[in-house]
N, C-alpha and C positions, 0 to 999 in steps of 0.2 A: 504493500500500500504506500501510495508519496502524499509526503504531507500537505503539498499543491494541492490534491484534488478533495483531499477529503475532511481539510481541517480548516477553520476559521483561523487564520493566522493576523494578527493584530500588534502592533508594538504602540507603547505608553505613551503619553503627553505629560510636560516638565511645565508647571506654576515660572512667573518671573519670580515668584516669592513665598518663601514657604510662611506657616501661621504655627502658633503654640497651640491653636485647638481647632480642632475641626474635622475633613477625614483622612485615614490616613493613606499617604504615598509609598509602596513597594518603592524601594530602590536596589542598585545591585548588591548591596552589604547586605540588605534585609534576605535575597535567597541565600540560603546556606548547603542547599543541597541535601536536608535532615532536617525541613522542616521551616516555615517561613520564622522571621526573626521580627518581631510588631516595635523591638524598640525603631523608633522612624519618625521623621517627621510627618507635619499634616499640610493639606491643600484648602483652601480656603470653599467655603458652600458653596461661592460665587461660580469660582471656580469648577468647583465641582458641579455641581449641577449645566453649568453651559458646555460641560463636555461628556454629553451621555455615553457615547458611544466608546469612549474609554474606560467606562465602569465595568469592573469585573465579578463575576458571577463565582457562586460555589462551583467546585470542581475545573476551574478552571488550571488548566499547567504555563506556568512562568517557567520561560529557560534565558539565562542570563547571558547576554549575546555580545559582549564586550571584557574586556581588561583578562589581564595575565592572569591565574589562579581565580580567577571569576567566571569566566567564559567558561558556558555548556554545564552551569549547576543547573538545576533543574527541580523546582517543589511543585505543590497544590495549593490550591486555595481551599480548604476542605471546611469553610463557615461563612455565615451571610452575611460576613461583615462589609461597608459600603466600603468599598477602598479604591485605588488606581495605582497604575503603577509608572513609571520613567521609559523616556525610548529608547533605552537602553535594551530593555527586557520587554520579550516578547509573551503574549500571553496565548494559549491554544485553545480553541473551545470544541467543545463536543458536549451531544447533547445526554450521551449516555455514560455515568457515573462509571461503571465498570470498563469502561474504555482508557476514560480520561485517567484512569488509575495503571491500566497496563503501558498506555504511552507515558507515564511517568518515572515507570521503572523499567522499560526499554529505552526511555534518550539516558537513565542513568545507569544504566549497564555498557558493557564495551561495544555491545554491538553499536548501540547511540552514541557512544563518545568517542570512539575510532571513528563516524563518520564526522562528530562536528570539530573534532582537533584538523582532518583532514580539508573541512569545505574553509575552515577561520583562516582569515588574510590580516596581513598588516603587521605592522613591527612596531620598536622602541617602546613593548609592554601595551599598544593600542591595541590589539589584534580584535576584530568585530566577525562577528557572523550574520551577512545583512539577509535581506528578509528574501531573497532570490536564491539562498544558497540555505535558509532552512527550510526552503521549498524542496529541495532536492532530497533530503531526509528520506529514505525508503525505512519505512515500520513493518515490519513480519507481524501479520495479525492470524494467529490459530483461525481454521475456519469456522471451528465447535467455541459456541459462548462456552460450552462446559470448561471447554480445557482451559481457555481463557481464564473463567474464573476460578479455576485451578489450581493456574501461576498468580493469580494477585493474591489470593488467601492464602497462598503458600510465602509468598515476599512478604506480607505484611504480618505473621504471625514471625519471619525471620527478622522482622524489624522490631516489633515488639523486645526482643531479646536483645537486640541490639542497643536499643534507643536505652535499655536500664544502665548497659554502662555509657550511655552518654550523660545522663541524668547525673550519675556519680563523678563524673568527670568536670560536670558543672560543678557541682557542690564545690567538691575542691578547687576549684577555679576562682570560688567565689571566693573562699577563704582567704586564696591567696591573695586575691586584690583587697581583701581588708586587713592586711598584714601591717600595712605602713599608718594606716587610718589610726590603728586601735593603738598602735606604739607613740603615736602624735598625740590622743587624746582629740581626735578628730569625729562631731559624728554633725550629720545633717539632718535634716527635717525630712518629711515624709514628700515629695513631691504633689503641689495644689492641682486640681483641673484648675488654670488659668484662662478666664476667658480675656483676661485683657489686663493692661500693665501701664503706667505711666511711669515717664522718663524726665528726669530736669532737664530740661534747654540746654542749660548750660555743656550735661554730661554730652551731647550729643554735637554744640558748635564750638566746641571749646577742646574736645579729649579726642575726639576721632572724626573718621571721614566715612564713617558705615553708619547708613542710613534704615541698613533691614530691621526687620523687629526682634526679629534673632538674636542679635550681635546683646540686646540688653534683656533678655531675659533673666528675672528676677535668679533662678537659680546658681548664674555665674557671678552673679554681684554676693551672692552667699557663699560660694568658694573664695572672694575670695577676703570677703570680711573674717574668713574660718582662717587662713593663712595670716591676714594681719593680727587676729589675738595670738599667735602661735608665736609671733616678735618678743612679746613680753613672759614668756614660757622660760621657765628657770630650764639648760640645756640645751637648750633648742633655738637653729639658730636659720633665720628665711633669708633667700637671694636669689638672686637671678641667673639663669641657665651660663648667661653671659659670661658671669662674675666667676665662674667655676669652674672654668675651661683651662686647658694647660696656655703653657707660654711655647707654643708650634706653629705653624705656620698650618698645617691639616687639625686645628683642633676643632671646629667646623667644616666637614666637608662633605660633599655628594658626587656620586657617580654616573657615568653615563653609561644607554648603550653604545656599543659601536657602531657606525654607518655601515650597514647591511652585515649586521653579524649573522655568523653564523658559526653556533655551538658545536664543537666537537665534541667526540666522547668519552675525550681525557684533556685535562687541563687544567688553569686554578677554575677554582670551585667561585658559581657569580652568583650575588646573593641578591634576589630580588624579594618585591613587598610577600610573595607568597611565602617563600622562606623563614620571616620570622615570624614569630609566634611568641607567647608571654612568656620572657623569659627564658629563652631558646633559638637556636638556628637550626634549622633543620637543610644541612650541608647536602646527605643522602639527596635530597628531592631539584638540588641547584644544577641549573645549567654549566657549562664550562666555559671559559674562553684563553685562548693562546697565550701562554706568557710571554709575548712581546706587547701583545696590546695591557696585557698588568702592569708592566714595567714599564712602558710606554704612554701612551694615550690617559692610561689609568691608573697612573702612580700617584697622583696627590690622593686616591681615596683606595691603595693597597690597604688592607683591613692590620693589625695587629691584635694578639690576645688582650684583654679588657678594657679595647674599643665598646661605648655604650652605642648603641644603632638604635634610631628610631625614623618609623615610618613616614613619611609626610605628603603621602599621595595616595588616593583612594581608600585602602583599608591605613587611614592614618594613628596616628597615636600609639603604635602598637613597640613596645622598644624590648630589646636582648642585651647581653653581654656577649663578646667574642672570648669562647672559652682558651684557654692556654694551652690547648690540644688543637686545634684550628691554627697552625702559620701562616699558611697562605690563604687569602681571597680577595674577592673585591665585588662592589656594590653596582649597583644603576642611581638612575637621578632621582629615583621614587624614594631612596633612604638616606640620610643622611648619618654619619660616621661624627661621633663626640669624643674630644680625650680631654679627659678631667683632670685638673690638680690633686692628684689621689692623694697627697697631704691632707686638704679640706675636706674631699667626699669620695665616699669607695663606691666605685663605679657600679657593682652589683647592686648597692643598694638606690642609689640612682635610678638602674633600671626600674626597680621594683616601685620606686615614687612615680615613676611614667608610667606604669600601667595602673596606675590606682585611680579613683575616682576624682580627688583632688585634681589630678593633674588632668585627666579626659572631659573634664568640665573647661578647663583654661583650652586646651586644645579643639574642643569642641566650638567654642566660641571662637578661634581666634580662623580657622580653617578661611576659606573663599573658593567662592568656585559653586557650581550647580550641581552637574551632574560627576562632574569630576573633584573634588573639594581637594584643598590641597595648602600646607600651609607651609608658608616662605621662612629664608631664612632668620629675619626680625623675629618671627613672632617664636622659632624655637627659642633664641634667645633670652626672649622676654620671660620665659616662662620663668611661672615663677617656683621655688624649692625648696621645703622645710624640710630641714633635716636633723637629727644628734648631733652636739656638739662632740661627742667620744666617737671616736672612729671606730673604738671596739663594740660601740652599741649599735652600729652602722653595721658592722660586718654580724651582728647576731641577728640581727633582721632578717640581713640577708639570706644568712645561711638558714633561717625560719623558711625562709621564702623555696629557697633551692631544694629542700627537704619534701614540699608541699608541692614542685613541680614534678618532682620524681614521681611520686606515686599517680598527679595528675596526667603525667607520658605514660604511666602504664594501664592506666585505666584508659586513653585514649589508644594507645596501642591494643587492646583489648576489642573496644569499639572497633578500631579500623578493622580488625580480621573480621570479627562476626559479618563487617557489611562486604566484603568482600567476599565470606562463605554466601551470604546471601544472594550476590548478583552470579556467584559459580553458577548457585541453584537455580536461578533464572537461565542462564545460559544452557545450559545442561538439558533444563524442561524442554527449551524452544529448540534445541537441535534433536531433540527425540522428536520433538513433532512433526520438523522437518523435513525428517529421515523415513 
């Protein structure tokens, strides 16, 4: 079956401006591949309602049709909630539930991801799968609804099993990100339904040059009233990203791709936004590129061991350590590379203030950009950084933190197998039928 002839294919429409309440926008962070993700922002009624025709319905399948480690996720929409999504992501409709459920788990199986790694174009981490070339998509549909519904009871009972250790994986996730919170003496309010906010004039002709409603939502002016009580904290001592940096000449710096690279299958290991992850790099999954262009083209952002890395382009905010078993690598322009005065602050624990909520509220705010959000070099700078004045309480945080990612990479490595036993068994079903 091609998905030209038999499926509604549709991609999303982007607000000039997003709202603090109203309904919500799918964007590509929101697919996850395991399930949609509601934290997101909203589109205004007005809005909404003057674009019908981009409202999506129960059962409908979003496949994420853009960016490196983004491209070709693939969820449902499996509740009635009014929503829309970006044109980024593509939405599929069919009218019958038990369809919509087996094309969900065939574009997420290899049969579906061999074809959209193959049909996606484009370079320097853009790479798009436009809406001619998910036309071409060929879906294997059993001729017997039986069998059909065979395989989706059988994938969704294998997901079941799955999604427990994902569940657990969050837990621990969460823990870890309130690690630095709970050691600061940091805690926040519950988030309001905000239907509306006022701003001084002043804050707004006087301090910046952002005019969205965004930029002064009431919840970042409370991160960062929670960082200025933390000045007068016996111990503990706030500064800016800036202030913290070594005395180098690469103590800020970003990478690029190559002009028409092309990865080999041995070489330094190239780290892009999909690679890290909270507290981690995940080297195994990195591209390669030649070591003339590392030491060349790409040596002011050659990586050393406890270099801190953090994201600042689509999946932003997200920061690792370069472990001391890592020598060589090197980055793209999506991540930026920090080296600290490891005198004032130890870089691990660093990381672990970047991924905490303190700091995702300042980065969250400080971002620009639509569909692509992205935040420049000022505003890493700016960020602002409470931390221990004892370096040894700096490094027990850490290693709190490092303790709590172990088990969270195993519980995720855990997950990973189950779902890959599970699209086996997908595979497996649909070649007996075949056959």
């Amino acid at each position: 079956m091609n998905l030209a002839i038999s499926l509604n294919q549709k991609r999303g429409k982007s607000p000039k401006v997003y709202v603090t309440e109203g309904f919500p926008i799918i964007k590509v962070i929101n697919i996850t591949g395991h399930g949609l993700d509601w934290n997101t922002d909203f589109v205004s009624s007005i809005f909404f309602n003057e674009n019908k025709e981009y409202h999506l319905k129960k059962y409908d399948v979003l496949v994420c049709c853009t960016g490196v480690g983004s491209l070709g996720k693939v969820d449902i929409l499996e509740n009635e909630t009014c929503c829309i999504t970006v044109p980024e992501n593509a939405f599929l409709r069919v009218e019958d539930p038990l369809l919509a459920y087996y094309i969900l788990y065939f574009l997420r199986s290899r049969f579906g991801q061999t074809q959209i790694e193959r049909l996606a174009s484009g370079g320097t981490g853009q790479t798009h799968l436009y809406p001619e070339d998910l036309k071409r998509i060929q879906i294997l549909i059993p001729k017997s609804k039986e069998k059909m519904q065979e395989i989706v009871e059988k994938i969704q009972g294998q997901e079941e099993e799955a999604n427990i250790k994902l569940e657990e994986t969050l837990r621990i996730e969460e823990r870890y990100n309130q690690i630095v919170l709970d050691e600061l003496g940091v805690t926040f309010t519950e988030e309001p339904v905000i239907s509306y906010f006022s701003v001084p004039r002043d804050e707004f002709e006087n301090k910046t040059n952002r005019l969205d409603a965004h930029f002064f939502d009431p919840k970042y002016y409370e991160a960062m009233e929670v960082i200025h009580k933390l000045t007068d904290k016996e111990g503990i001592k706030v500064s800016s990203l800036g202030k913290l940096l070594a005395d180098s000449e690469t103590k800020l710096t970003g990478g690029a791709t190559p002009k028409g690279a092309v990865y080999p299958l041995e070489g330094i290991p190239f780290v892009r936004v999909q690679n890290v992850k909270k507290g981690r790099i995940d080297v195994e999954g990195a591209k390669r590129i030649e070591r003339r262009i590392h030491v060349g083209l790409l040596k002011r952002s050659k990586l050393k061991p406890m270099d801190v890395l953090l994201t600042i382009t689509g999946t932003y905010g997200i920061s690792a350590v370069v472990p001391k078993d890592l020598e060589e690598a090197n980055i793209n322009q999506h991540i930026v590379k920090i080296e600290v005065n490891q005198d004032e602050i130890d870089p691990c624990y660093l990381s672990c203030f970047l991924n905490s909520e303190v700091s995702r509220r300042q980065t969250d705010r400080a971002v620009t950009g639509g569909t692509r959000p992205a935040l420049d070099y000022p505003a890493v700078r700016s960020l602002t950084i409470a931390y221990p004045e004892s370096l040894a309480k700096q490094r027990r945080i850490a290693h709190r933190a490092d303790d709590l990612l172990k088990r969270m990479i195993q519980k995720q490595n855990e997950y990973n197998e189950l779902t890959e036993k599970t699209y086996a068994i997908f595979s497996d079903m649909l070649n007996r039928i075949a056959n």
